[in-house]
ZANUFI-124868 format. One record per atom (N, C-alpha, C, O): chain; residue number from 1; atom name; z, y, x. Coordinates in Angstrom, 3 decimals, decimal comma, always signed. Atoms other than C-alpha are relative to their C-alpha. Example, Ala and Ser with C-alpha at 12.3 -4.5 7.8 and 13.67 -1.06 7.14 Angstrom:
2
+-------+------+------+----------+----------+----------+
| chain | resi | name |        z |        y |        x |
+-------+------+------+----------+----------+----------+
|     A |    1 |    N |   +0,000 |   -1,190 |   +0,890 |
|     A |    1 |   CA |   +7,800 |   -4,500 |  +12,300 |
|     A |    1 |    C |   +0,000 |   +1,200 |   +0,900 |
|     A |    1 |    O |   +0,665 |   +1,181 |   +1,936 |
|     A |    2 |    N |   -0,060 |   -1,190 |   -0,820 |
|     A |    2 |   CA |   +7,140 |   -1,060 |  +13,670 |
|     A |    2 |    C |   +0,730 |   +1,090 |   -0,770 |
|     A |    2 |    O |   +0,899 |   +2,198 |   -0,261 |
+-------+------+------+----------+----------+----------+
//
This chain:
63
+-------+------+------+----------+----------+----------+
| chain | resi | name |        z |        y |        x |
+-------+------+------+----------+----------+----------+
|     A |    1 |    N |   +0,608 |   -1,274 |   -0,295 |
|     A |    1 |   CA |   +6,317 |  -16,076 |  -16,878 |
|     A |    1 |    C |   -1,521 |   -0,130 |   -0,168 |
|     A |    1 |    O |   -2,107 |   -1,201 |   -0,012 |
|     A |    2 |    N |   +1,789 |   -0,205 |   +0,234 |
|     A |    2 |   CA |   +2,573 |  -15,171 |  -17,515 |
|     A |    2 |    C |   -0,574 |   -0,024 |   +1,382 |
|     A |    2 |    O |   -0,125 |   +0,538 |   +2,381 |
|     A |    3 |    N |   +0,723 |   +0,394 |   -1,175 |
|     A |    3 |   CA |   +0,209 |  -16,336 |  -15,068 |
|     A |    3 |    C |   -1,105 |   +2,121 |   +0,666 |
|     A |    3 |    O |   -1,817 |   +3,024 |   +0,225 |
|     A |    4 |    N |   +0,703 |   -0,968 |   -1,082 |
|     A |    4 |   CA |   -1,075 |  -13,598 |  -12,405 |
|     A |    4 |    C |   -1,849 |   +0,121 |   +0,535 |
|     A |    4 |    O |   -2,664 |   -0,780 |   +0,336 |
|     A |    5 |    N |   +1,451 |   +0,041 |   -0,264 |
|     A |    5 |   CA |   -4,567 |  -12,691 |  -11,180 |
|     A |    5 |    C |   +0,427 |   -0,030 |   +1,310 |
|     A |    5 |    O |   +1,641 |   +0,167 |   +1,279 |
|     A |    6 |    N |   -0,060 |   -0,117 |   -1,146 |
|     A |    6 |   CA |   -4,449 |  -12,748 |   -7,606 |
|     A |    6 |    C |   -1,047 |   +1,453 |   +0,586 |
|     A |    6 |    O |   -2,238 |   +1,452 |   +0,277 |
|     A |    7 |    N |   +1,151 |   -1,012 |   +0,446 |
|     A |    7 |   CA |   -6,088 |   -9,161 |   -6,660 |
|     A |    7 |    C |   -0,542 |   -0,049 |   +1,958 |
|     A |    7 |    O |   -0,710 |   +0,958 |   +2,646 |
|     A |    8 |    N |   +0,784 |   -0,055 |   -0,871 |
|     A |    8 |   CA |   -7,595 |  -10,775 |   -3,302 |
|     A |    8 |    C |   -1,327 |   -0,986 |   -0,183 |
|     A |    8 |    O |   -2,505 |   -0,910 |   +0,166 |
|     A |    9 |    N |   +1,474 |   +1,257 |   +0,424 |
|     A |    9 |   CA |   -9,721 |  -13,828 |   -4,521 |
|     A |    9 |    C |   -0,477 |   +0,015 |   -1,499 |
|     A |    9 |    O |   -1,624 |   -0,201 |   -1,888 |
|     A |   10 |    N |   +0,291 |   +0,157 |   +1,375 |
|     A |   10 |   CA |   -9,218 |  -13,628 |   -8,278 |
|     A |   10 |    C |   +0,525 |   -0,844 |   -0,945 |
|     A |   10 |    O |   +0,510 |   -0,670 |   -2,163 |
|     A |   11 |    N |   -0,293 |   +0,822 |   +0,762 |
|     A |   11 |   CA |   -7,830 |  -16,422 |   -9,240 |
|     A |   11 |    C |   +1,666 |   -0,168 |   -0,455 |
|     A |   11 |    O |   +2,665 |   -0,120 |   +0,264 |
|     A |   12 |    N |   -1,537 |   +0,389 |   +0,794 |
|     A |   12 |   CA |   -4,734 |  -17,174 |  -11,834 |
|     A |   12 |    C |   +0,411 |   -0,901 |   +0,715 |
|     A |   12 |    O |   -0,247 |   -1,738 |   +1,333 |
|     A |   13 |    N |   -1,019 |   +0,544 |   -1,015 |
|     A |   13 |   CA |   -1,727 |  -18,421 |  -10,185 |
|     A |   13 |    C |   +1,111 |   +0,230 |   -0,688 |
|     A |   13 |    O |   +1,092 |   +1,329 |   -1,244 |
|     A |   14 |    N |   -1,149 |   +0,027 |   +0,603 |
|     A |   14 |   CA |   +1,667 |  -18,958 |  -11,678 |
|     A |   14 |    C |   +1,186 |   +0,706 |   +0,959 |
|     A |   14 |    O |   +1,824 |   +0,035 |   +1,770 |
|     A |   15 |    N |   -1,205 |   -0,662 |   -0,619 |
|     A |   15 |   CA |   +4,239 |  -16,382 |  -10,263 |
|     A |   15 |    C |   +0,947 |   -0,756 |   +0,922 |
|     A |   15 |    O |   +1,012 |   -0,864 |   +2,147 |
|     A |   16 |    N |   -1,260 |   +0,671 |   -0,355 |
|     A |   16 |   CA |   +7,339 |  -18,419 |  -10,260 |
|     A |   16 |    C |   -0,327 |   -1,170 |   +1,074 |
|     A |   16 |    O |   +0,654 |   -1,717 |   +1,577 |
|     A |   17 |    N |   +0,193 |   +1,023 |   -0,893 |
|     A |   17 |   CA |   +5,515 |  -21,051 |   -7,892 |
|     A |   17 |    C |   -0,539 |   +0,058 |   +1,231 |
|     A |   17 |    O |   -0,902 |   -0,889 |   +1,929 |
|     A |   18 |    N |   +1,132 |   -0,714 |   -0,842 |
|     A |   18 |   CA |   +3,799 |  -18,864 |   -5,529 |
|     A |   18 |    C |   +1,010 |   +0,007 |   +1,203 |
|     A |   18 |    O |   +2,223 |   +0,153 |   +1,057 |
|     A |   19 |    N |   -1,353 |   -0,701 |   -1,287 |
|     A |   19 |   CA |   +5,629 |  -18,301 |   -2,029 |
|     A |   19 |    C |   -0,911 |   +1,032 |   +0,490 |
|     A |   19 |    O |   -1,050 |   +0,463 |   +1,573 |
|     A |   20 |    N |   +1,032 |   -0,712 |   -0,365 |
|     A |   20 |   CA |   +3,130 |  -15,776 |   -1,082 |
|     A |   20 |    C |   -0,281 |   +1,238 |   -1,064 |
|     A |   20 |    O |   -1,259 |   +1,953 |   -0,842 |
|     A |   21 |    N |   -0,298 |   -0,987 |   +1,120 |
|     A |   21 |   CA |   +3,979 |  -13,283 |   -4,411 |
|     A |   21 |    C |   -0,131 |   +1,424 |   +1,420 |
|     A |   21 |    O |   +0,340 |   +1,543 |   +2,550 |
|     A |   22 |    N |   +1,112 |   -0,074 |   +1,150 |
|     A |   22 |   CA |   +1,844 |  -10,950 |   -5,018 |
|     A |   22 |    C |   -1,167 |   -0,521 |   +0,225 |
|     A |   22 |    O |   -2,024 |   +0,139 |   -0,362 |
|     A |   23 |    N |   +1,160 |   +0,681 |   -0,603 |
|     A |   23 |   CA |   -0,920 |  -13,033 |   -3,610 |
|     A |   23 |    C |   +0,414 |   -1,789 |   -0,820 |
|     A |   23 |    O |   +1,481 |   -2,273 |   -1,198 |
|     A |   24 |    N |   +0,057 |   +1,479 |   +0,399 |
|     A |   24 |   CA |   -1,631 |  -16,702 |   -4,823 |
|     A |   24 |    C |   -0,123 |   -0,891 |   +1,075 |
|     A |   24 |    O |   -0,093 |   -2,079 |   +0,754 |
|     A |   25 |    N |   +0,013 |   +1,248 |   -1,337 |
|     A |   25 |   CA |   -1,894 |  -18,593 |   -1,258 |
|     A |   25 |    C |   +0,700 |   +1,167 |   +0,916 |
|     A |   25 |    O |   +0,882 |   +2,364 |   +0,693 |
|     A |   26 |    N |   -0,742 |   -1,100 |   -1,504 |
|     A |   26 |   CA |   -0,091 |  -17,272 |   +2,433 |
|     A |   26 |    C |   -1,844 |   +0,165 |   -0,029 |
|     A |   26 |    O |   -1,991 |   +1,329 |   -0,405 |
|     A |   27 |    N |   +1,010 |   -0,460 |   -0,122 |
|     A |   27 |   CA |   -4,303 |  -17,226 |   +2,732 |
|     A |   27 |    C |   -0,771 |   +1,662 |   -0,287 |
|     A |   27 |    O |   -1,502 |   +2,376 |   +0,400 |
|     A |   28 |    N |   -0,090 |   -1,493 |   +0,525 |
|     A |   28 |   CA |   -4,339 |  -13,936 |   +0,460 |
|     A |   28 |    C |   +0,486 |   +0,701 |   +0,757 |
|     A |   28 |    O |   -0,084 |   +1,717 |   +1,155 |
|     A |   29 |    N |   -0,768 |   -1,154 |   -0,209 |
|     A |   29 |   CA |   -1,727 |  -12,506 |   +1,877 |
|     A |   29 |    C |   -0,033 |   +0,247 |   +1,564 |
|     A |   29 |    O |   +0,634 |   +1,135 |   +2,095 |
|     A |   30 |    N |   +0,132 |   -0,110 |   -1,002 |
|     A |   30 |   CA |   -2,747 |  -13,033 |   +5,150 |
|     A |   30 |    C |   -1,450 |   +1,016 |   +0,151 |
|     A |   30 |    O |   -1,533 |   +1,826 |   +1,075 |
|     A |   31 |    N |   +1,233 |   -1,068 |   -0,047 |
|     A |   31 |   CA |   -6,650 |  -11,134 |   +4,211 |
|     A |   31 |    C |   +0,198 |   +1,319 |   -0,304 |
|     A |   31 |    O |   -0,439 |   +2,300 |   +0,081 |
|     A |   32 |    N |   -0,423 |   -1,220 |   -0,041 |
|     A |   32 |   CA |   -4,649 |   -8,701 |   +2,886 |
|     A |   32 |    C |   +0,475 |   +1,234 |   +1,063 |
|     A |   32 |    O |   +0,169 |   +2,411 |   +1,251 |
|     A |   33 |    N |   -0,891 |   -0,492 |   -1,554 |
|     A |   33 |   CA |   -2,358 |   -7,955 |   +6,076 |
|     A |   33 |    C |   -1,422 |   +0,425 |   +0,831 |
|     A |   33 |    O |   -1,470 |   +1,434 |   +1,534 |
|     A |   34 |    N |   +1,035 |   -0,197 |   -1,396 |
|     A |   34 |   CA |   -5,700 |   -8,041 |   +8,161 |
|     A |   34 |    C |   -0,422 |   +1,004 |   -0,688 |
|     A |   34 |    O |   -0,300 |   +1,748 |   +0,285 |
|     A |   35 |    N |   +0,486 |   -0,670 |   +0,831 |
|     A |   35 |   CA |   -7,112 |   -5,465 |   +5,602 |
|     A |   35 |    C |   +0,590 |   +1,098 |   +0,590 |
|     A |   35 |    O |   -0,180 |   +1,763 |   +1,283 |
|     A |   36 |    N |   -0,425 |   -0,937 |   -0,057 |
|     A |   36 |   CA |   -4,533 |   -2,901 |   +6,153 |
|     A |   36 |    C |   +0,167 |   +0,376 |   +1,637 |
|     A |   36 |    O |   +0,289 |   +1,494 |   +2,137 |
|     A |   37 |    N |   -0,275 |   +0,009 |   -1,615 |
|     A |   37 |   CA |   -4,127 |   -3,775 |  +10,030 |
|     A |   37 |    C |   -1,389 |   +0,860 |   +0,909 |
|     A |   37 |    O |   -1,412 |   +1,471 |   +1,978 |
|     A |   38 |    N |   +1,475 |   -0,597 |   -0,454 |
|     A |   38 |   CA |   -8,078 |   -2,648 |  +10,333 |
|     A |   38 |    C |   -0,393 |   +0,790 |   -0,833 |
|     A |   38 |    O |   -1,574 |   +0,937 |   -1,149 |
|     A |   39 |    N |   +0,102 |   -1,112 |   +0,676 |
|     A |   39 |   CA |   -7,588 |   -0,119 |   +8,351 |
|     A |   39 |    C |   -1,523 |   +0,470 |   -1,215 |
|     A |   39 |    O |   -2,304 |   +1,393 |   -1,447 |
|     A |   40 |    N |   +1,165 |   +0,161 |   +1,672 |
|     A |   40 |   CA |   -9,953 |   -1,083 |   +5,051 |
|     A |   40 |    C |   +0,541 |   +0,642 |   -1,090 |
|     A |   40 |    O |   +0,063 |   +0,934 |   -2,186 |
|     A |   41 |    N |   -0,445 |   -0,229 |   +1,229 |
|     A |   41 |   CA |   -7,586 |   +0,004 |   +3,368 |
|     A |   41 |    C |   +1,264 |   +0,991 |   +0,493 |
|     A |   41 |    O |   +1,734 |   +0,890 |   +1,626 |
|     A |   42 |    N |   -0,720 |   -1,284 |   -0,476 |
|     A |   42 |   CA |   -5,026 |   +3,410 |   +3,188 |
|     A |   42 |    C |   +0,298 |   +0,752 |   -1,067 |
|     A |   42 |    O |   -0,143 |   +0,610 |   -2,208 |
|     A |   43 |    N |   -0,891 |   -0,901 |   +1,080 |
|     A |   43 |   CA |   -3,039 |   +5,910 |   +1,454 |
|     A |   43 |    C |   -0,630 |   +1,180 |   -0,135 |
|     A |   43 |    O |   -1,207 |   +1,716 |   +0,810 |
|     A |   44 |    N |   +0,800 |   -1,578 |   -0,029 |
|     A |   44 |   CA |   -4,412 |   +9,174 |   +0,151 |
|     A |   44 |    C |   +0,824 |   +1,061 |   +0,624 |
|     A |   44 |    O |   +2,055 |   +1,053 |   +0,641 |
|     A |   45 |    N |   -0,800 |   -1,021 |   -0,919 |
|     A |   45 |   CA |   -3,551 |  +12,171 |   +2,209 |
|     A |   45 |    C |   -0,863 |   +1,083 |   -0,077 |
|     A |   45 |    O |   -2,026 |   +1,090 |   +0,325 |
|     A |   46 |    N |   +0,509 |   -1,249 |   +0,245 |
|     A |   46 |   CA |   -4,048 |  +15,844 |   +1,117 |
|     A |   46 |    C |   +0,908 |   +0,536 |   +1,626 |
|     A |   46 |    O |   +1,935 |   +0,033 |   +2,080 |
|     A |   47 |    N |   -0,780 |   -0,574 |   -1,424 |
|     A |   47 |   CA |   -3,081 |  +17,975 |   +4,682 |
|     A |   47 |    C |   +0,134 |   +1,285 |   -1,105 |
|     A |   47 |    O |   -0,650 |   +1,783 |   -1,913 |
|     A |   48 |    N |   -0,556 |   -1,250 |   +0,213 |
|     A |   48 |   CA |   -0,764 |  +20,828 |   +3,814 |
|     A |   48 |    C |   -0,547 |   +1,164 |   +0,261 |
|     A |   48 |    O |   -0,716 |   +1,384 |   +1,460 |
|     A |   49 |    N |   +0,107 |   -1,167 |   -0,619 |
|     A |   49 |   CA |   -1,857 |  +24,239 |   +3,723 |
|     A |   49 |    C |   +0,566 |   +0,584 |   +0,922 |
|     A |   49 |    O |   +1,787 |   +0,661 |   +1,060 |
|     A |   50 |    N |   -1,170 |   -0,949 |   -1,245 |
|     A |   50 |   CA |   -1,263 |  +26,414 |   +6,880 |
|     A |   50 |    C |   +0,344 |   +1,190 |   -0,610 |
|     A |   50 |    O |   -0,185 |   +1,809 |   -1,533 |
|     A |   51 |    N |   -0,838 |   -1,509 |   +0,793 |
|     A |   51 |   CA |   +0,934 |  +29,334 |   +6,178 |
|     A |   51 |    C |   -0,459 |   +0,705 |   +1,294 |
|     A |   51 |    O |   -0,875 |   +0,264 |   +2,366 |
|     A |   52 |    N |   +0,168 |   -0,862 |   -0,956 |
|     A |   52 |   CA |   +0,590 |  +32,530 |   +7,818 |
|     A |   52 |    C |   +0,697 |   -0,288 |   +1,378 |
|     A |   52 |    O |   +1,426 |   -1,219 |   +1,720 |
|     A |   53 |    N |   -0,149 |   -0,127 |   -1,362 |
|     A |   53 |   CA |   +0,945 |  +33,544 |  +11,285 |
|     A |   53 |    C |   +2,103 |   +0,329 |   +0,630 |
|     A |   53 |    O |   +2,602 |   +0,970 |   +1,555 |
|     A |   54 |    N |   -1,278 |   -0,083 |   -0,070 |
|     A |   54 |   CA |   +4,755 |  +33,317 |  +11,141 |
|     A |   54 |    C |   +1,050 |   -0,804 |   +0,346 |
|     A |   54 |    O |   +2,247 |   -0,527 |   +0,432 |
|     A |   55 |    N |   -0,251 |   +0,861 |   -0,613 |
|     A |   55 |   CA |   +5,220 |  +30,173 |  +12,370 |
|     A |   55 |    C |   +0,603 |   -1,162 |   -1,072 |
|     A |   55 |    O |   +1,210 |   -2,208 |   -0,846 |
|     A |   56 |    N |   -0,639 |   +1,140 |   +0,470 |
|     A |   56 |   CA |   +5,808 |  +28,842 |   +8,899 |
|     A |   56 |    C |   +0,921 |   -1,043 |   -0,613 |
|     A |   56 |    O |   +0,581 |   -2,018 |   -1,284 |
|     A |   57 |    N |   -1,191 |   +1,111 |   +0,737 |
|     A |   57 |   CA |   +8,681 |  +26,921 |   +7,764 |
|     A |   57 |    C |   +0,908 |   +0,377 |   -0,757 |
|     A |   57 |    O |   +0,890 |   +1,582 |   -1,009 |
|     A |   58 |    N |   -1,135 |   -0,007 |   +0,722 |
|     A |   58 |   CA |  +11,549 |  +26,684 |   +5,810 |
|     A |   58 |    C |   +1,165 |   -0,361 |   +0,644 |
|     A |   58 |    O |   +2,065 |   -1,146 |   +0,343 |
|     A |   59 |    N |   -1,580 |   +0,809 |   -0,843 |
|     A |   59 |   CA |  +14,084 |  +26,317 |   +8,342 |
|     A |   59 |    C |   +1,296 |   +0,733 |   -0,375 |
|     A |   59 |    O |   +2,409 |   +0,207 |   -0,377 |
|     A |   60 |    N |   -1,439 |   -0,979 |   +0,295 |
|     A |   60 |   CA |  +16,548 |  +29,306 |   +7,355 |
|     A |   60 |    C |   +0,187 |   -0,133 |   -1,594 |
|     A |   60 |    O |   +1,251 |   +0,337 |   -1,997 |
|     A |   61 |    N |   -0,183 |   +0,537 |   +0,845 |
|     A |   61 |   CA |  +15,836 |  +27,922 |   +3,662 |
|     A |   61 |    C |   +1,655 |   -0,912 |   -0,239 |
|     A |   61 |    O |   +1,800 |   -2,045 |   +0,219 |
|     A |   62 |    N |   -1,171 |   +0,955 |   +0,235 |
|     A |   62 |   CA |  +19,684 |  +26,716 |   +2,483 |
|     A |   62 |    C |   -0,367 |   +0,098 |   -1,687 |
|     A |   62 |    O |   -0,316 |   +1,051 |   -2,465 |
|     A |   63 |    N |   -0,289 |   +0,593 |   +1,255 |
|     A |   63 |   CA |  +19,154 |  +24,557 |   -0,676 |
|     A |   63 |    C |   +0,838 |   -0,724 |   -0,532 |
|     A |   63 |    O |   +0,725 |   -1,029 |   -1,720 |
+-------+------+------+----------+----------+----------+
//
């Protein structure tokens, strides 16, 4: 298999030998984990338009 970049330090790392995939050390994948735990890092989030004063939903919606 083609060697990997590691996308926390940078450095090429051979897949198939890694125990720590997608990261190149448990070190990566441990700066990573702390990354998302302290929130450096996150998902994009559009908030839904509010609908009128009608409370809204699609509950009597049968699709």
């Amino acid at each position: 298999m083609a060697p990997m970049r590691c996308s926390i330090c940078g450095r090429q790392f051979d897949p198939e030998n890694s125990t720590a995939m997608p990261f190149c050390s448990e070190r990566c994948r441990s700066i990573d984990r702390l990354r998302w735990l302290n929130e450096q890092y996150g998902l994009p989030y559009e908030s839904e338009p509010r609908l009128g004063g009608d409370g809204g939903g699609d509950a009597d919606r049968d699709d």
